[in-house]
Every structure is written in C-alpha cells, then in structure tokens.
PDB file of N, CA, C and O in Angstrom:
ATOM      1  N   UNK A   1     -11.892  -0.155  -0.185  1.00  0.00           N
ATOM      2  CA  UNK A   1     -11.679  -0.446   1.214  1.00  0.00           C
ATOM      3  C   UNK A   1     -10.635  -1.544   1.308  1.00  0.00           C
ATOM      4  O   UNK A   1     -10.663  -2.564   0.620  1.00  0.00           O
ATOM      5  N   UNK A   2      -9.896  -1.311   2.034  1.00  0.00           N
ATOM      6  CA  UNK A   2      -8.571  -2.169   2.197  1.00  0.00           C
ATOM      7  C   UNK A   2      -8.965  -3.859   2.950  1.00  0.00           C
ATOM      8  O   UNK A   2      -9.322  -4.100   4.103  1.00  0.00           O
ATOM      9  N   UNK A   3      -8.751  -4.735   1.891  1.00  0.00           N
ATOM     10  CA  UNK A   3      -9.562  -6.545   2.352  1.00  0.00           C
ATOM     11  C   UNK A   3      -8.343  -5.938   3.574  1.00  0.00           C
ATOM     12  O   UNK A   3      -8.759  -4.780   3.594  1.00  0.00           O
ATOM     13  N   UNK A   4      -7.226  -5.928   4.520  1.00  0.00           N
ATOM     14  CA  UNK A   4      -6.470  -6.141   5.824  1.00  0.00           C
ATOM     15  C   UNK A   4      -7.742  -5.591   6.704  1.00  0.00           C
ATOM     16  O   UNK A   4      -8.144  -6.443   7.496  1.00  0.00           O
ATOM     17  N   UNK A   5      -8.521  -4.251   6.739  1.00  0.00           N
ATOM     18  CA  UNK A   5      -9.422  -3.890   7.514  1.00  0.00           C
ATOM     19  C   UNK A   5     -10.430  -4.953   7.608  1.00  0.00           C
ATOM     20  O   UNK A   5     -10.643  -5.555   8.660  1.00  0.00           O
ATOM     21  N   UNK A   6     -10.900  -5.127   6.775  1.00  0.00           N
ATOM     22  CA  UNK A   6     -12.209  -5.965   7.061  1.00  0.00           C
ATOM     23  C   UNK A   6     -11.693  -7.672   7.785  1.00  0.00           C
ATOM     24  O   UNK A   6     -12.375  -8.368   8.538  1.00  0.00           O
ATOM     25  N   UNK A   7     -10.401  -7.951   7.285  1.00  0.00           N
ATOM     26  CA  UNK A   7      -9.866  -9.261   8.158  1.00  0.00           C
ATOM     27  C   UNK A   7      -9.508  -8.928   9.301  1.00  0.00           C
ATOM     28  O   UNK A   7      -9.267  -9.846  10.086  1.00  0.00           O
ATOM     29  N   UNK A   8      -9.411  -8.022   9.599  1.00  0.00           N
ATOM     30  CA  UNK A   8      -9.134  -7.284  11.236  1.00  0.00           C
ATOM     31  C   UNK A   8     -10.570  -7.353  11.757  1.00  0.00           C
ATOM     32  O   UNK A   8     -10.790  -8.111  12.701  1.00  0.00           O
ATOM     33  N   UNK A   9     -11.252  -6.861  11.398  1.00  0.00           N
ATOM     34  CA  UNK A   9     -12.734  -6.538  11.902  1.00  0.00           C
ATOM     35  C   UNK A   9     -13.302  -8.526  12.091  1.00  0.00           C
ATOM     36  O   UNK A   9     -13.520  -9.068  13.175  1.00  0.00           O
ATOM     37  N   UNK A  10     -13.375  -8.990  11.152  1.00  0.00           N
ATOM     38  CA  UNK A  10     -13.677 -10.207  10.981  1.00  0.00           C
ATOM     39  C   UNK A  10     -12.943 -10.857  12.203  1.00  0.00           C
ATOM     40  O   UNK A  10     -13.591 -11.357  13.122  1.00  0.00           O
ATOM     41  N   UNK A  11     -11.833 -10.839  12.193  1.00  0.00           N
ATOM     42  CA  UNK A  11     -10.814 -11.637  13.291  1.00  0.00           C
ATOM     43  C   UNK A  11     -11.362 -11.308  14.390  1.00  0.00           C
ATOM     44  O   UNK A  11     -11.863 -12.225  15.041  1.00  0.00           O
ATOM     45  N   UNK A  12     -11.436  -9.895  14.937  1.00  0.00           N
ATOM     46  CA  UNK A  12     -11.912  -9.350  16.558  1.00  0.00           C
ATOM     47  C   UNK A  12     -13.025  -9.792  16.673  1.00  0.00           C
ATOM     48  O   UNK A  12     -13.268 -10.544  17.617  1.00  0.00           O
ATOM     49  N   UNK A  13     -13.897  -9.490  15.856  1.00  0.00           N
ATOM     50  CA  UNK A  13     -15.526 -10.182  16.027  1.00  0.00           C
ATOM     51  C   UNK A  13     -15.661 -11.319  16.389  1.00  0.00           C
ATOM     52  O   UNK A  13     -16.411 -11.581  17.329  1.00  0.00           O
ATOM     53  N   UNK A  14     -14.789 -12.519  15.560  1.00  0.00           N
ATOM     54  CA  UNK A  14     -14.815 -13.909  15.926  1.00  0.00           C
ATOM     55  C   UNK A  14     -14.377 -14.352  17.239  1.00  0.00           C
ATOM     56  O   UNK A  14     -14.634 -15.466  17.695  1.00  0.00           O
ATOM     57  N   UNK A  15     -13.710 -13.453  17.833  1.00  0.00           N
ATOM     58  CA  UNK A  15     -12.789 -13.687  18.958  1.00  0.00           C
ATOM     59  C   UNK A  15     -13.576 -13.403  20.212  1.00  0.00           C
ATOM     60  O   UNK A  15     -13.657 -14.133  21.200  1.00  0.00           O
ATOM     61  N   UNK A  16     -14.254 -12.004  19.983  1.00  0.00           N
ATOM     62  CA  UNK A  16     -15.742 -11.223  20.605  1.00  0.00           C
ATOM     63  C   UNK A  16     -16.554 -12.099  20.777  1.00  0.00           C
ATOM     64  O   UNK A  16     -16.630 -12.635  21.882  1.00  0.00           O
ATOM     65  N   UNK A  17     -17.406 -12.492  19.695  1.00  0.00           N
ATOM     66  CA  UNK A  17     -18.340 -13.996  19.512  1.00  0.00           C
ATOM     67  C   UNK A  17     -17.832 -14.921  19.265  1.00  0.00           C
ATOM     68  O   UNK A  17     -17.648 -14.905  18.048  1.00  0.00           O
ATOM     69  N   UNK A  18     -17.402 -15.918  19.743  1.00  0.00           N
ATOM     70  CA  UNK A  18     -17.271 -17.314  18.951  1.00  0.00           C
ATOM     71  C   UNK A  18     -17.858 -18.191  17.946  1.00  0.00           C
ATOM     72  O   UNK A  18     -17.213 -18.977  17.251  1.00  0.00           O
ATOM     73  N   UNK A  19     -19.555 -17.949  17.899  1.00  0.00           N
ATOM     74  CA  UNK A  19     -20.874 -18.316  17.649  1.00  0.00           C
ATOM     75  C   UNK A  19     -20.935 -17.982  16.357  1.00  0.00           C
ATOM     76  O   UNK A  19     -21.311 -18.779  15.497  1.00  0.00           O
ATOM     77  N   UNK A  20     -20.365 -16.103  15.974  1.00  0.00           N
ATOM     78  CA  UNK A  20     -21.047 -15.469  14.997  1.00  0.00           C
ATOM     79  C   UNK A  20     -20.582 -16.413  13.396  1.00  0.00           C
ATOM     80  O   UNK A  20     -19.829 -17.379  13.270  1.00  0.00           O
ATOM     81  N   UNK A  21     -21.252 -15.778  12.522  1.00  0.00           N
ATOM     82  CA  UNK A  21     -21.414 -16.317  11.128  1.00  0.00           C
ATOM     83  C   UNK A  21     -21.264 -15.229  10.007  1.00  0.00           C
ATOM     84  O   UNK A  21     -22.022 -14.263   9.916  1.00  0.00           O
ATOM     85  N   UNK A  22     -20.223 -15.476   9.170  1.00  0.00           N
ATOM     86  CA  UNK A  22     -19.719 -13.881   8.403  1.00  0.00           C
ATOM     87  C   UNK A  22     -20.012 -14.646   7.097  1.00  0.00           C
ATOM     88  O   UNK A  22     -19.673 -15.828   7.136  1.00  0.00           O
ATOM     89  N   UNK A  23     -20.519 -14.260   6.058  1.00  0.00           N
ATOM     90  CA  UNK A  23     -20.927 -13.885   5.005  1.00  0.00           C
ATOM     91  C   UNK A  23     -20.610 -12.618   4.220  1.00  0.00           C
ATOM     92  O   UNK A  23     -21.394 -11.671   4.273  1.00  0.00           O
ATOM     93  N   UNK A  24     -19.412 -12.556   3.440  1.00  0.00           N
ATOM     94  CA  UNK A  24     -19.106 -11.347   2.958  1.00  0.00           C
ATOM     95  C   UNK A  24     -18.965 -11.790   1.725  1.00  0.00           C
ATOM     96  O   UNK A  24     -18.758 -12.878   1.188  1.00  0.00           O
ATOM     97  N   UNK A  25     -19.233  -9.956   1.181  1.00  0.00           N
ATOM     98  CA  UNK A  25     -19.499  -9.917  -0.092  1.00  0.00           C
ATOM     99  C   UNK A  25     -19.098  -8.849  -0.596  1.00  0.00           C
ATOM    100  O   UNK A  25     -19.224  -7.963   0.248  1.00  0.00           O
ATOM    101  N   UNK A  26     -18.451  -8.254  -2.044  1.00  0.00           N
ATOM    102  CA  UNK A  26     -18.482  -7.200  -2.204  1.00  0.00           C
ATOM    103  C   UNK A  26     -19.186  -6.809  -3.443  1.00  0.00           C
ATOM    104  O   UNK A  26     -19.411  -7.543  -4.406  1.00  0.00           O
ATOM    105  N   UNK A  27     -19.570  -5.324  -3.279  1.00  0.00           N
ATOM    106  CA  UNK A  27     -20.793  -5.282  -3.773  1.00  0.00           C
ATOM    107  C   UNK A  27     -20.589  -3.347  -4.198  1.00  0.00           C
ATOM    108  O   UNK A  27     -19.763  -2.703  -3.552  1.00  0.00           O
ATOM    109  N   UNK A  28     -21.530  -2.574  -5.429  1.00  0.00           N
ATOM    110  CA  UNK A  28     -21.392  -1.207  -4.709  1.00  0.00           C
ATOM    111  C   UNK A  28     -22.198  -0.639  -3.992  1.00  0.00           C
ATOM    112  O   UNK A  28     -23.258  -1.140  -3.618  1.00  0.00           O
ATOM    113  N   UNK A  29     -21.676   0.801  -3.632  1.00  0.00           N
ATOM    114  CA  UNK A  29     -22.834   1.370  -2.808  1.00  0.00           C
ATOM    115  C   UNK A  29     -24.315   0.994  -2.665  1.00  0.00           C
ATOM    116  O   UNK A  29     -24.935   0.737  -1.633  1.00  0.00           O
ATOM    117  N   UNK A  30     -24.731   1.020  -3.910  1.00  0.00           N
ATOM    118  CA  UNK A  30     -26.263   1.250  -4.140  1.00  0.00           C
ATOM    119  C   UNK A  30     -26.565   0.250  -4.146  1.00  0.00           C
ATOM    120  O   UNK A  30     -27.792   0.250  -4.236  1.00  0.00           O
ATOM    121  N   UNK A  31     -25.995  -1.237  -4.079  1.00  0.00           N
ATOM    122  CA  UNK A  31     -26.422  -2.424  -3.719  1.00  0.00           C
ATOM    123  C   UNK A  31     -26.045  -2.715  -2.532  1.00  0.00           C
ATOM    124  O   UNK A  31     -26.369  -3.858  -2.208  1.00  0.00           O
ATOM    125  N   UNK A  32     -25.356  -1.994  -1.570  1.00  0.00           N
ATOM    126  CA  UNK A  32     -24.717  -2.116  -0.441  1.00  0.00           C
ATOM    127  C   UNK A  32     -26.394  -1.656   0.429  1.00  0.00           C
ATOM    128  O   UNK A  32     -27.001  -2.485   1.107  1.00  0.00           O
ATOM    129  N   UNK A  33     -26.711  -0.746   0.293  1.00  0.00           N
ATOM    130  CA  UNK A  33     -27.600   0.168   0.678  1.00  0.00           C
ATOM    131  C   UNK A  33     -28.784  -0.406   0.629  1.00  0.00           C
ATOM    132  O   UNK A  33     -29.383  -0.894   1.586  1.00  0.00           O
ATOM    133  N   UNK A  34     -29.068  -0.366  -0.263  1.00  0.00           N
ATOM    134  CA  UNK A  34     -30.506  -1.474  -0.626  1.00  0.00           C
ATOM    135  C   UNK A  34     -30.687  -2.721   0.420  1.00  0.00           C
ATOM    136  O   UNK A  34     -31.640  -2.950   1.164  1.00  0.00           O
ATOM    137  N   UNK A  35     -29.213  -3.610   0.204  1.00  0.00           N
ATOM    138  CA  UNK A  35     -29.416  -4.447   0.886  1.00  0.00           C
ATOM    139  C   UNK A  35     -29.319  -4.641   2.363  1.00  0.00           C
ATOM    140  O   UNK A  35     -29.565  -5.677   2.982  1.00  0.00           O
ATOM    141  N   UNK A  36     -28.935  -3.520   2.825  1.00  0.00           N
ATOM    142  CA  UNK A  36     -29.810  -3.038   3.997  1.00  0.00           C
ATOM    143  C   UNK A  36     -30.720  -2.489   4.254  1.00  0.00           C
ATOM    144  O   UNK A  36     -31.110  -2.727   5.397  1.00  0.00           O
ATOM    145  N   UNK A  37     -31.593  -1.470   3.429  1.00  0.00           N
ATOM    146  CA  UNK A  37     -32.794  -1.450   3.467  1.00  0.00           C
ATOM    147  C   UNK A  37     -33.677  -2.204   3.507  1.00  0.00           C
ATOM    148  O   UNK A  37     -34.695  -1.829   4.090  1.00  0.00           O
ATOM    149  N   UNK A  38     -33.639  -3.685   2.854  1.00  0.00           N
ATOM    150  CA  UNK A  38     -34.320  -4.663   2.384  1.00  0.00           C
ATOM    151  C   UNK A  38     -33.841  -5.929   3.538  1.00  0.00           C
ATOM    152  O   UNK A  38     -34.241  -7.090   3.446  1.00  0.00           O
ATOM    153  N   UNK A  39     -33.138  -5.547   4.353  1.00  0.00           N
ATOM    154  CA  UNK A  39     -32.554  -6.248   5.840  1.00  0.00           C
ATOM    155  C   UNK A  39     -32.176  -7.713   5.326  1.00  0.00           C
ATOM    156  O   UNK A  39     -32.346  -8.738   5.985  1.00  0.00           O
ATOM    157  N   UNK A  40     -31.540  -7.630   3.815  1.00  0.00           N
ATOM    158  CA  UNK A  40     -30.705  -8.747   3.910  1.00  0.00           C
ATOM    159  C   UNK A  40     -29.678  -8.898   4.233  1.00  0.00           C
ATOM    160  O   UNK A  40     -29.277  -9.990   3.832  1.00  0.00           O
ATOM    161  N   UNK A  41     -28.692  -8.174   4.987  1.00  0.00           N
ATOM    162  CA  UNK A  41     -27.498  -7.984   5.250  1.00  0.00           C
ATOM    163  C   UNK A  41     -27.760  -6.903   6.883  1.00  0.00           C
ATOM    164  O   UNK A  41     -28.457  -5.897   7.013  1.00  0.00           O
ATOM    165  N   UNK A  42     -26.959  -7.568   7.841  1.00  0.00           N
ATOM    166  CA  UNK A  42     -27.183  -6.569   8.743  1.00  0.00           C
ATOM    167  C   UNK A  42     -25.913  -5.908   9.175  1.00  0.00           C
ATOM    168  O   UNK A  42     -25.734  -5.787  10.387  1.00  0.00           O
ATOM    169  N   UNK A  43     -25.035  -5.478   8.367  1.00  0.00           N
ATOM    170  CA  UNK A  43     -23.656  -4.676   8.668  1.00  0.00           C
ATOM    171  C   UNK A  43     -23.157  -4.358   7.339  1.00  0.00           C
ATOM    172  O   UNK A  43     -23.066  -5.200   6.446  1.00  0.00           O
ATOM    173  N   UNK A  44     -22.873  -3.275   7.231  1.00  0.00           N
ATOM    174  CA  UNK A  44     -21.695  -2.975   5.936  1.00  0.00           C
ATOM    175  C   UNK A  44     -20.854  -2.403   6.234  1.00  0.00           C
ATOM    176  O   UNK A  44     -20.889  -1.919   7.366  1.00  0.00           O
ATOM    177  N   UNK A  45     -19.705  -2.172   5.402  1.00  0.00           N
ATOM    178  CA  UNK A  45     -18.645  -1.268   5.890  1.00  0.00           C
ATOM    179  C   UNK A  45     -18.693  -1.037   4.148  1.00  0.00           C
ATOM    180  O   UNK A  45     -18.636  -1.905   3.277  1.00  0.00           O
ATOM    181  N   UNK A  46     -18.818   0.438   3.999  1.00  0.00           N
ATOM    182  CA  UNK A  46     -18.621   0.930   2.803  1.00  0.00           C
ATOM    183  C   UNK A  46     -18.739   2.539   2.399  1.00  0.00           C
ATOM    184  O   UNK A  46     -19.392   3.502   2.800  1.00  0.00           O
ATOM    185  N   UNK A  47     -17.848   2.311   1.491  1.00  0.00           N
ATOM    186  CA  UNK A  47     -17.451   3.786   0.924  1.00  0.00           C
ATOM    187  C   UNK A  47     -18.759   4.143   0.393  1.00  0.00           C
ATOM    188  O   UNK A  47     -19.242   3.285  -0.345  1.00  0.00           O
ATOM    189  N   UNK A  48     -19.602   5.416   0.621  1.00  0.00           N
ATOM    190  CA  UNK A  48     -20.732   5.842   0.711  1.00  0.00           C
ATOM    191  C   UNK A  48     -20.327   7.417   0.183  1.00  0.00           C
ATOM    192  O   UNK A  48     -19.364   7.979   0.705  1.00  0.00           O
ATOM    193  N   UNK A  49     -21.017   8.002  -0.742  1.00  0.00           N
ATOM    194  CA  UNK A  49     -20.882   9.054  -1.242  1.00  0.00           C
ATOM    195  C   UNK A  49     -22.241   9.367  -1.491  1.00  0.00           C
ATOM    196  O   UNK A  49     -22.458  10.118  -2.442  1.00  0.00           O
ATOM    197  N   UNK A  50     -23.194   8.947  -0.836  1.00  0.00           N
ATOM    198  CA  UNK A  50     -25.030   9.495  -1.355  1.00  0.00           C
ATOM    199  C   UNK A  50     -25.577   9.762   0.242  1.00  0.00           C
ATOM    200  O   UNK A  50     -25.241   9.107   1.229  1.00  0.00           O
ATOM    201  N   UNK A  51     -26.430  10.808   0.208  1.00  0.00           N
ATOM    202  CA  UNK A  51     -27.209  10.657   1.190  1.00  0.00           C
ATOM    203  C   UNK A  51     -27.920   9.461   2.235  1.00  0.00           C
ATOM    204  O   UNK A  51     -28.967   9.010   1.771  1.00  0.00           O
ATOM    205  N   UNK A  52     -27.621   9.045   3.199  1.00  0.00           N
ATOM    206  CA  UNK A  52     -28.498   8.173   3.940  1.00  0.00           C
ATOM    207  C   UNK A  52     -29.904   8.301   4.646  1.00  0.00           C
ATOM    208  O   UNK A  52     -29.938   9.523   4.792  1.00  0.00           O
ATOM    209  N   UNK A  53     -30.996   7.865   5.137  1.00  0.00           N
ATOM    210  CA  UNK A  53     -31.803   8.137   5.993  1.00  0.00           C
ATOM    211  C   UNK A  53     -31.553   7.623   7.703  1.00  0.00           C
ATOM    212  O   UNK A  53     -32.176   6.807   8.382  1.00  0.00           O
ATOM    213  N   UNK A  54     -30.570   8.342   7.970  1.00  0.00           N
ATOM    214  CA  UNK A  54     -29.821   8.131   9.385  1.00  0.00           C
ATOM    215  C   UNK A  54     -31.181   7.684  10.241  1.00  0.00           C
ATOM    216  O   UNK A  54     -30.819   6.796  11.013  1.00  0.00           O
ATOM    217  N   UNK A  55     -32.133   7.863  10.352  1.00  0.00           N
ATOM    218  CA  UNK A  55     -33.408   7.718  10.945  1.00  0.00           C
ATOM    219  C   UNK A  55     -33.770   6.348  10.856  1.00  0.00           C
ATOM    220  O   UNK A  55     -34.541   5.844  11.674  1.00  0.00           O
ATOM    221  N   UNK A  56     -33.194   5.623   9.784  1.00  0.00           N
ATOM    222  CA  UNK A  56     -33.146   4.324  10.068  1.00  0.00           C
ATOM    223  C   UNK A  56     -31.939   3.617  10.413  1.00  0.00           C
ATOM    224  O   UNK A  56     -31.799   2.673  11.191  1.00  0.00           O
ATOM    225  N   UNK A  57     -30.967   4.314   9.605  1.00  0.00           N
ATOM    226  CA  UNK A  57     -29.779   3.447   9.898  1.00  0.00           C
ATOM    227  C   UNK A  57     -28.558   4.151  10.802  1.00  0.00           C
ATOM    228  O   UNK A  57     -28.224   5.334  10.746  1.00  0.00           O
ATOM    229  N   UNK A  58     -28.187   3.483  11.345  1.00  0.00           N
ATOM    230  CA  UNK A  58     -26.797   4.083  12.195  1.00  0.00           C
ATOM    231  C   UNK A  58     -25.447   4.221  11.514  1.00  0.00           C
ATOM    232  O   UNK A  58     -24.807   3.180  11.366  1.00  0.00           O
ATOM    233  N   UNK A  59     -25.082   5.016  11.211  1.00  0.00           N
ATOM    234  CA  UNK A  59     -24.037   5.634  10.005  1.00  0.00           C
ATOM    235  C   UNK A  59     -22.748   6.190  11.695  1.00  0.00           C
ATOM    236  O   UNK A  59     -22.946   6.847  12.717  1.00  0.00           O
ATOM    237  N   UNK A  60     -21.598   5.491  11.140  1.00  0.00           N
ATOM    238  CA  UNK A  60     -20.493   5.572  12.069  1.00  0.00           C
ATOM    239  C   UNK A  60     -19.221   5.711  10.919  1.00  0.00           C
ATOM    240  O   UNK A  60     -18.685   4.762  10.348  1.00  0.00           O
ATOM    241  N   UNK A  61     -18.899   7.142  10.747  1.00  0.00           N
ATOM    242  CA  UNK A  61     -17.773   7.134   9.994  1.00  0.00           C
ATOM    243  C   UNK A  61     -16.118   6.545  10.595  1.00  0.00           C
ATOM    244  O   UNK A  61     -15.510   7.102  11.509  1.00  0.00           O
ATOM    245  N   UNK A  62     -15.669   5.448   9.920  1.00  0.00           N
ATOM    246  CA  UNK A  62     -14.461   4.883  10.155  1.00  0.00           C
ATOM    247  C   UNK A  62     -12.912   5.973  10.286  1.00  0.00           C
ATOM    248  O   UNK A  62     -11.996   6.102  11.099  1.00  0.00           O
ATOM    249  N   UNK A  63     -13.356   6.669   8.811  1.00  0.00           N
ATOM    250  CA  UNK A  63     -12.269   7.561   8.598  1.00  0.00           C
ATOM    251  C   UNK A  63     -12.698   8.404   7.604  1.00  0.00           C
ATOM    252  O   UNK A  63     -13.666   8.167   6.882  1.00  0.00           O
ATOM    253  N   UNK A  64     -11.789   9.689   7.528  1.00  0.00           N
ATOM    254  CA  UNK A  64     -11.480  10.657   6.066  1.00  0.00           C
ATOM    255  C   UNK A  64     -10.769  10.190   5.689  1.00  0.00           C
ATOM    256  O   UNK A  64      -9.827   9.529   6.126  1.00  0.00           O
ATOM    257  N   UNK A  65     -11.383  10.680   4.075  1.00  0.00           N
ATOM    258  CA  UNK A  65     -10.306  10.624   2.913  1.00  0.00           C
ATOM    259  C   UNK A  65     -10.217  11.069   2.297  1.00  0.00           C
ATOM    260  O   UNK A  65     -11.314  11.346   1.813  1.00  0.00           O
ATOM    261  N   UNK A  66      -8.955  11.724   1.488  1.00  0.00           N
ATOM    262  CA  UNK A  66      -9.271  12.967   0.586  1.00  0.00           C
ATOM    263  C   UNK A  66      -9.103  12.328  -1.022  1.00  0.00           C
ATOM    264  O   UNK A  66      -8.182  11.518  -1.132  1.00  0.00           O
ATOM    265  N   UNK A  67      -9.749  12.560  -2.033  1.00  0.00           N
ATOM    266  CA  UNK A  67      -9.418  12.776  -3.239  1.00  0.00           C
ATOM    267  C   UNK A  67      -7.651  12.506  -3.732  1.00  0.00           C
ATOM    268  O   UNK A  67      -6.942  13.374  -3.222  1.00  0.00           O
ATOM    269  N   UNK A  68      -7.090  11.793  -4.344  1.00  0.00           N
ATOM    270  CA  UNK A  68      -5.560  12.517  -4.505  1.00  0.00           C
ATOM    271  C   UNK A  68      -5.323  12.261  -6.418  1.00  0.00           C
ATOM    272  O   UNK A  68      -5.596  11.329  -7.175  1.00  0.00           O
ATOM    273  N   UNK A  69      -4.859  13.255  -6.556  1.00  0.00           N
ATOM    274  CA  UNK A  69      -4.319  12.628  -8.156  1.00  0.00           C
ATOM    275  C   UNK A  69      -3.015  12.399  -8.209  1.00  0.00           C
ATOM    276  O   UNK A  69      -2.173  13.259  -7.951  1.00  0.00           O
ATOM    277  N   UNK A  70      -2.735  11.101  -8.585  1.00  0.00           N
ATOM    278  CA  UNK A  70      -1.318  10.606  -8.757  1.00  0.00           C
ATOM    279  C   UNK A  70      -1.080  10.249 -10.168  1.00  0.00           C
ATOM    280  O   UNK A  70      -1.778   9.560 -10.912  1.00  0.00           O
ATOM    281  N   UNK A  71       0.159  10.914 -10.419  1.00  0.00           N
ATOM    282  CA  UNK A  71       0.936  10.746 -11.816  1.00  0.00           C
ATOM    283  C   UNK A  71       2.325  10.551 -11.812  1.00  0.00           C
ATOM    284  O   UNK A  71       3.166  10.944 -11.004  1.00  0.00           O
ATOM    285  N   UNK A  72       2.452   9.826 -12.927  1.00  0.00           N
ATOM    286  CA  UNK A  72       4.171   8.925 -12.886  1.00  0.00           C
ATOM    287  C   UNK A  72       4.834  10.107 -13.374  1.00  0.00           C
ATOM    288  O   UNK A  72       4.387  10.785 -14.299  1.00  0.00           O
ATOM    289  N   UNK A  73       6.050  10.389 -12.663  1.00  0.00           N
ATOM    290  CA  UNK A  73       7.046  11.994 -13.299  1.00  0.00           C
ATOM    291  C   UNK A  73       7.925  11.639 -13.652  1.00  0.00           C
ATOM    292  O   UNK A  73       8.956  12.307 -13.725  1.00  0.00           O
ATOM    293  N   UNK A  74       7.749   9.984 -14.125  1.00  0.00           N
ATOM    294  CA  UNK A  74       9.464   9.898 -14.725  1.00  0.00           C
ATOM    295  C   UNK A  74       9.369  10.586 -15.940  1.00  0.00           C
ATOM    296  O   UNK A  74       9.989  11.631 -16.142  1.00  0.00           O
ATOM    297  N   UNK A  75       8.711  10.119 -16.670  1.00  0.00           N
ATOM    298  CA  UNK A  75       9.074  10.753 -18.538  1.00  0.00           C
ATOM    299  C   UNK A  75       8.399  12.680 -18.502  1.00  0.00           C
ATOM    300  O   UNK A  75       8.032  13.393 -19.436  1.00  0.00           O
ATOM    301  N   UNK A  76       8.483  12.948 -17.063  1.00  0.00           N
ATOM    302  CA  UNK A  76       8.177  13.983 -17.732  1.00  0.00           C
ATOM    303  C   UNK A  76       6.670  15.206 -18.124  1.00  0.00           C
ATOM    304  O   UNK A  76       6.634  16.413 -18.362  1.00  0.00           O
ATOM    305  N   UNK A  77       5.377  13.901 -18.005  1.00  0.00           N
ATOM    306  CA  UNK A  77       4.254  13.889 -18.353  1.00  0.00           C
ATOM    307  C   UNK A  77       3.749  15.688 -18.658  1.00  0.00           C
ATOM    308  O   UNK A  77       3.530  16.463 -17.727  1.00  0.00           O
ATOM    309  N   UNK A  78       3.669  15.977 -19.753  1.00  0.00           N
ATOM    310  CA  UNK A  78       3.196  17.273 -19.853  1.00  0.00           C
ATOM    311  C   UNK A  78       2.184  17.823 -18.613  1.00  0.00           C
ATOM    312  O   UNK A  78       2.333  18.891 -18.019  1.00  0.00           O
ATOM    313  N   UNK A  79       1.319  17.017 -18.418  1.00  0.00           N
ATOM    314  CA  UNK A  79       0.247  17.574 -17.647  1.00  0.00           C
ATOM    315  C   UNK A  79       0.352  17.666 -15.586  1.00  0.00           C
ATOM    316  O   UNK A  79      -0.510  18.057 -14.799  1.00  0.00           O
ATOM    317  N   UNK A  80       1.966  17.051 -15.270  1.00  0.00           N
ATOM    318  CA  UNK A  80       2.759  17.162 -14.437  1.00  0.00           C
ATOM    319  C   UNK A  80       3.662  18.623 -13.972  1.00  0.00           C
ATOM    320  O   UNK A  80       4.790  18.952 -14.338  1.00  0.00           O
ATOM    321  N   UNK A  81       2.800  19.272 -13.123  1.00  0.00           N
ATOM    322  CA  UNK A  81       3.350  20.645 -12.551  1.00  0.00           C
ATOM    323  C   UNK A  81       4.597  20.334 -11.425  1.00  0.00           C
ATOM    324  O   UNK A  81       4.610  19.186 -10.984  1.00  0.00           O
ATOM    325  N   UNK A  82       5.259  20.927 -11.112  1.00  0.00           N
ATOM    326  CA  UNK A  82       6.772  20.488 -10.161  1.00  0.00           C
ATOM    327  C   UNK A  82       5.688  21.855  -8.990  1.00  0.00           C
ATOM    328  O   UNK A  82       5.133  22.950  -9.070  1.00  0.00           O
ATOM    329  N   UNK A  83       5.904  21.027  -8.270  1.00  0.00           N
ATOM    330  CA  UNK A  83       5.617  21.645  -6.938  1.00  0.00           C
ATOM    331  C   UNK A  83       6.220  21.431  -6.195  1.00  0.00           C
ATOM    332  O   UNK A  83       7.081  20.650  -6.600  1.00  0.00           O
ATOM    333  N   UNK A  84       6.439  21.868  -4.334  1.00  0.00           N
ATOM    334  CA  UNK A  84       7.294  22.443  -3.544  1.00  0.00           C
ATOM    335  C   UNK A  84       6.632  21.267  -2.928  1.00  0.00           C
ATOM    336  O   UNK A  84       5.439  21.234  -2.624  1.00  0.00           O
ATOM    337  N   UNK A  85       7.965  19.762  -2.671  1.00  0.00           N
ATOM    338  CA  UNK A  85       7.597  18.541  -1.573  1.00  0.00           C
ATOM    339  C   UNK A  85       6.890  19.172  -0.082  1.00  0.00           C
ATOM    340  O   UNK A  85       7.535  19.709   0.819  1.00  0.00           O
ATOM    341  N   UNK A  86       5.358  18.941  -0.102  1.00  0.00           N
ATOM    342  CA  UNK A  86       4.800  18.879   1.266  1.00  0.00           C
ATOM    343  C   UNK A  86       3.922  19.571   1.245  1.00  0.00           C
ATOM    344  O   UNK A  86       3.112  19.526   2.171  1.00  0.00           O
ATOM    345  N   UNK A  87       3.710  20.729  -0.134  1.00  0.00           N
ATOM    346  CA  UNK A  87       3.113  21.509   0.177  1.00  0.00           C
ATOM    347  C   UNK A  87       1.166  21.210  -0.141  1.00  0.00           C
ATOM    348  O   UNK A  87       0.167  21.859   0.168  1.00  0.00           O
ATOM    349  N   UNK A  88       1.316  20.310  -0.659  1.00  0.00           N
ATOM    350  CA  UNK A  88      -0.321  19.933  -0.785  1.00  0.00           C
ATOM    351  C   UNK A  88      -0.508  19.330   0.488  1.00  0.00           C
ATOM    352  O   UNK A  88       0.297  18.583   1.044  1.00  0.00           O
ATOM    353  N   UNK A  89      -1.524  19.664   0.884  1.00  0.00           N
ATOM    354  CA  UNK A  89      -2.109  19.357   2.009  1.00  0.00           C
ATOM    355  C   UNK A  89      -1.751  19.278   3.684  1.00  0.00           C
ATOM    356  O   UNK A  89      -2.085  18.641   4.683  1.00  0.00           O
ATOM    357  N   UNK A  90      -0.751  20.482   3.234  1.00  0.00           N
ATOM    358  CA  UNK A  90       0.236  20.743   5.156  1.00  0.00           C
ATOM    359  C   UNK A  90      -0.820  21.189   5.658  1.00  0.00           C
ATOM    360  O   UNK A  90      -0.846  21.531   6.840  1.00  0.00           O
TER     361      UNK A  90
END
C-alpha cells in the first residue's frame, strides 16, 4: 500500500477531527485482522486476500488490482516473450 495514501487519509482526518489520535503501524494481513478482531485497533487499510466475516466487520474496497509480471528486456532475458505494446490488458 502506497505510505502517500495513507498520509492523505491521515492529513484529511486530522483536518475532519482536530482531536483525533493516529497510531500507525505496519503489520500483515493476519495480524492486521486479528487485531481487529481482538478490537485493538479500530481501522485498517489493508491488502486482504482471505475471507472476512463481513457480519462483523465493514469491508469497503478502496480499489482493484491486478497481478502484473515485470521483467527487465534489456539483455534479452530468455524467459521474455515480445508482445504487441497494449495488448495485455486493453
């Protein structure tokens, strides 16, 4: 997750509340998760790839994202196919 998003989010909030109190941390999923289950943390913003129990928690997707594989084509790389610029993912 890109630290500019979360200093954006952080900035508007502070501006929103004056009052509030940010405590951030980074952490993975499965400790992300937990520690909202366990209501030590009451907000996350995180890349999530497991099932949730939406029934407790309020799940608001930010954005898609796809998968990408990137490889350097200067030297050539055997395992580097030449494909037609644009055509993945028009």
């Amino acid at each position: 997750m890109p630290a500019d998003f979360v200093a954006a989010v952080v900035v508007q909030l502070s501006r929103q509340y004056p009052r509030i109190v940010f405590h951030l941390e980074a952490a993975d999923a499965g400790m992300t998760l937990r520690a909202l289950e366990a209501r030590n943390v009451d907000l996350a913003v995180a890349h999530i790839n497991v099932p949730i129990a939406e029934e407790r928690m309020r799940v608001d997707v930010l954005y898609h994202d796809s998968p990408m594989i990137v490889a350097d084509t200067a030297d050539g790389h055997r395992l580097v196919v030449p494909t037609v610029m644009g055509s993945a993912g028009d």
